[in-house]
PABA-105861 format. One line per field, with one value per residue (C-alpha): x, y, z; residue number from 1. Coordinates in steps of 0.001 Angstrom, whole numbers, plus 524288, in hexadecimal, padded with zeros to 5 digits. Example, Ala and Ser with C-alpha at 12.3 -4.5 7.8 and 13.67 -1.06 7.14 Angstrom:
REM PABA-105861
px <- [8300C, 83566];
py <- [7EE6C, 7FBDC];
pz <- [81E78, 81BE4];
pos <- [1, 2];
//
This chain:
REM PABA-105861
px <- [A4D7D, A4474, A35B8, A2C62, A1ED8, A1B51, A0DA2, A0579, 9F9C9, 9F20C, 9E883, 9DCAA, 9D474, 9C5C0, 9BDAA, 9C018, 9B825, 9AAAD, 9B190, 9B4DC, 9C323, 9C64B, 9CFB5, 9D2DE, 9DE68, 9E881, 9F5BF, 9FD6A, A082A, A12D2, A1997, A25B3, A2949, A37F1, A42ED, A494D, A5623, A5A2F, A51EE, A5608, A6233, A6814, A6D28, A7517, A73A4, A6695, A6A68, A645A, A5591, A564A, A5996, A4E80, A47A5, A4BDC, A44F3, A3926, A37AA, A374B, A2F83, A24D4, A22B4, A1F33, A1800, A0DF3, A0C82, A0966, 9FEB3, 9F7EE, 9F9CE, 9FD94, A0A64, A13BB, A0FB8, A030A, A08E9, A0567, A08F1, A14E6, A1839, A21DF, A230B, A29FE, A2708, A32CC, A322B, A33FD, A4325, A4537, A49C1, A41D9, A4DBC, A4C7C, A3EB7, A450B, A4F98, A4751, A3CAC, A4499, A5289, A4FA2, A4173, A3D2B, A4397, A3D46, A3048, A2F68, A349B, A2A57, A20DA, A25FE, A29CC, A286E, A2CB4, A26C6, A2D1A, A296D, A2143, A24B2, A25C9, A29D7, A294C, A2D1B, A205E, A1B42, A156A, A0965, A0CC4, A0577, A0D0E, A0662, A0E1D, A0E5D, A0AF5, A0C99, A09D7, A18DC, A1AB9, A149F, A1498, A0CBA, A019E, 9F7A5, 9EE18, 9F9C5, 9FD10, 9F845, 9FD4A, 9FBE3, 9FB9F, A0487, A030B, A071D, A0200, A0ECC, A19E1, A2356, A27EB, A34BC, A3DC7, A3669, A3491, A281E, A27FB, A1D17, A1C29, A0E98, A0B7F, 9FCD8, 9F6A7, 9EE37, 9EDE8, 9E348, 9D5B0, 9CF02, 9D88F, 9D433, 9DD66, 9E328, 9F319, 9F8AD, 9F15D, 9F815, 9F446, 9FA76, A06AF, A1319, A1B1C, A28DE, A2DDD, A2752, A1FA3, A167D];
py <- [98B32, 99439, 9922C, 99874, 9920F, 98C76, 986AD, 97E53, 976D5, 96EDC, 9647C, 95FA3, 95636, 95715, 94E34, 94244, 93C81, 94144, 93D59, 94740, 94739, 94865, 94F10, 95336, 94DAB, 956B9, 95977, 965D5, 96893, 97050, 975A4, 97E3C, 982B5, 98588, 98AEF, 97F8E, 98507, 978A8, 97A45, 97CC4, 9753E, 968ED, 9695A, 95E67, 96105, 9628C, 96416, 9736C, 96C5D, 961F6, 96D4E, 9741D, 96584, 96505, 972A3, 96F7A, 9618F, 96B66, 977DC, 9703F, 9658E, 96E85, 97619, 96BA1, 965C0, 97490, 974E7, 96B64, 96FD7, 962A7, 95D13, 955D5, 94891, 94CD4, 94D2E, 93E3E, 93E0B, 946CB, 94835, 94F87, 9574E, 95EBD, 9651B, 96AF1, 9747A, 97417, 9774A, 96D96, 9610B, 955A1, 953BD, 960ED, 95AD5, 94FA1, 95841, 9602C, 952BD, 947F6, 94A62, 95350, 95832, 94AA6, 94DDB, 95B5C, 957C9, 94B77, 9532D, 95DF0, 95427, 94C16, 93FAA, 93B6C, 92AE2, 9280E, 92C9D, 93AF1, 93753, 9410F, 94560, 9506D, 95452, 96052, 968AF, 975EA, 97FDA, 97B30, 96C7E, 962B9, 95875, 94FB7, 94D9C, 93F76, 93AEC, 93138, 92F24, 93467, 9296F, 91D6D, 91F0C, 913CC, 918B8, 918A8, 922E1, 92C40, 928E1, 93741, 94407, 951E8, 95886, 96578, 97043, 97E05, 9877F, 98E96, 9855F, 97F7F, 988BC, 983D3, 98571, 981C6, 9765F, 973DA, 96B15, 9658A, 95E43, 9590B, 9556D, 95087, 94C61, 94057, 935E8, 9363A, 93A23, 92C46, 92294, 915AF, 90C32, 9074E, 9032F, 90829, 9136F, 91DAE, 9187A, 909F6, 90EB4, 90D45, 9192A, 911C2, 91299, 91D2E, 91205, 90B1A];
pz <- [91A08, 91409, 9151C, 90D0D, 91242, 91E2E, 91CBC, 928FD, 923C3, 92BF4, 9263E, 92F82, 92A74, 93080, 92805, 91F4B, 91869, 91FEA, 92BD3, 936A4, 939E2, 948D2, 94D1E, 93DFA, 938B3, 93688, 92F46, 92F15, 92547, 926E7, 91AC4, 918AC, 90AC5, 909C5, 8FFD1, 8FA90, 8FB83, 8EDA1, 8E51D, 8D84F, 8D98D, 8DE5D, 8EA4C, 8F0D3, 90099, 904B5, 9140D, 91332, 90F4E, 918D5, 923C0, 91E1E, 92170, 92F53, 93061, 92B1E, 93241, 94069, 93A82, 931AF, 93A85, 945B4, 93DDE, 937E6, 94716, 94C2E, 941F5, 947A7, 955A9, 95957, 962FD, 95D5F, 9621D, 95D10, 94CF8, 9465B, 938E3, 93079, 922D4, 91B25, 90C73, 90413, 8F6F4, 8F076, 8E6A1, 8D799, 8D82D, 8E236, 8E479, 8EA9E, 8F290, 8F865, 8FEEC, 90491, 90B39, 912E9, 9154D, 91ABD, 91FEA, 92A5F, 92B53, 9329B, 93FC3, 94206, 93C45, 94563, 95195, 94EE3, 94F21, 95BF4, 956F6, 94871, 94874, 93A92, 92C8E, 92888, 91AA3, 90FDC, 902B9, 8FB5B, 8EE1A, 8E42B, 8E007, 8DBFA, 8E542, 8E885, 8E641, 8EFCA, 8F8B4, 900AE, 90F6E, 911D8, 92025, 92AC0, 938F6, 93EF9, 947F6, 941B6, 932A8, 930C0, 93867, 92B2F, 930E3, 92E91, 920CD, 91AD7, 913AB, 9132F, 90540, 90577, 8FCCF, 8FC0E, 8EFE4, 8F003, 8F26B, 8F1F0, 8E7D7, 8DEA7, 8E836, 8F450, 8FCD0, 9038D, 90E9A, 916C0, 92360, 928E7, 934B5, 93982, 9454C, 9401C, 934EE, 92ADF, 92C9D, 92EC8, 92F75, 92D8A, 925AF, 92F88, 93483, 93EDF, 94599, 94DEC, 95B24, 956F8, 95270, 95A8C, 95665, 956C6, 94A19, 94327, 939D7, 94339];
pos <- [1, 2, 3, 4, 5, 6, 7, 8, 9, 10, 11, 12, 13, 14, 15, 16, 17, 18, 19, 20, 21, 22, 23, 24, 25, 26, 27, 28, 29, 30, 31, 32, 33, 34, 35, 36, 37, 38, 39, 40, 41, 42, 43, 44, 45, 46, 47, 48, 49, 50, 51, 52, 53, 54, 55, 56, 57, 58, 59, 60, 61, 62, 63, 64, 65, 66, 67, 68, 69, 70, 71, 72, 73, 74, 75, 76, 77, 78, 79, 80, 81, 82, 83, 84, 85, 86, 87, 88, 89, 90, 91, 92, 93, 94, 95, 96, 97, 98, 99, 100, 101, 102, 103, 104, 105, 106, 107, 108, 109, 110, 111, 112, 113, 114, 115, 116, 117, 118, 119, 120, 121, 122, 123, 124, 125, 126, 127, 128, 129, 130, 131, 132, 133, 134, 135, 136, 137, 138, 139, 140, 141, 142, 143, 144, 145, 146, 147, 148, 149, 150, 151, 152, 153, 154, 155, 156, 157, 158, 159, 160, 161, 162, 163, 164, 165, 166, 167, 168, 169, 170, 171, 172, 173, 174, 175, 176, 177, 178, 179, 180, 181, 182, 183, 184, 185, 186, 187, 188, 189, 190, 191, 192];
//
């Protein structure tokens, strides 16, 4: 694998909506950008990007949770993206995102019983992607329905991936629609 950028960015949230937030609400994003060793070209096995994934999953995930100076046990919600570059393939996202970056993510972040949202896209440098969320144990905890928006000025270039993984320590800033809350939910089957 060859990395280019690593970039940490942590988001804390301290008012909303003339409302003090206590503690802040926070997210922290972890983002490698990487060769993509296809572009230009199709390429039938795509084992060498979801190695790459495995990598990532381990590396990014402990990197967003050390942002925030928090435990594992301590990490609530995850998310996952990748922006591929102009002479790539979409494909080339989804190899690195889903058959082998879950494990490693979820391990760096002590358990991990709901789905890992995503999405992924192909983009200019500078191209926005917003990092879908959910609470990792209990997806349908609705305080944890969020995003992060991810955007770096110089990548991915054409034949670059960018990939994202977010990690928080909170839902949203003033929950109040209701469902299942965080202290109500069971944490059996990663949904409820």
């Amino acid at each position: 694998m060859q990395i280019r950028k690593l970039v940490t960015i942590v988001e804390e949230t301290l008012n909303e909506a003339g409302k003090a937030i206590e503690p802040p609400t926070r997210k922290a994003a972890a983002i490698a950008v990487i060769a993509n060793p296809f572009a230009g070209g199709y390429t039938e096995d795509l084992s060498e990007l979801m190695d790459i994934g495995e990598e990532l999953g381990g590396m990014l995930g402990d990197k967003a949770r050390d942002a925030l100076g928090i435990a594992p046990e301590e990490c609530e919600s995850y998310g996952k993206a990748a922006i591929v570059g102009l002479n790539g393939e979409l494909e080339h996202g989804g190899a690195i995102l889903h058959p082998k970056l879950g494990a490693p993510f979820r391990k760096a972040l002590g358990r991990g019983l709901a789905l890992i949202p995503s999405v992924k896209k192909r983009g200019p440098a500078g191209c926005t992607i917003d990092v879908p969320l959910n609470h990792k144990d209990a997806a349908f905890i609705r305080s944890h329905f969020d995003g992060m928006t991810i955007s770096l000025e110089d990548a991915p270039m054409a034949d670059e991936i960018l990939v994202a993984l977010v990690v928080t320590d909170s839902g949203r800033p003033l929950p109040r629609i209701g469902g299942l809350t965080k202290e109500d939910a069971k944490y059996e089957d990663g949904l409820r």
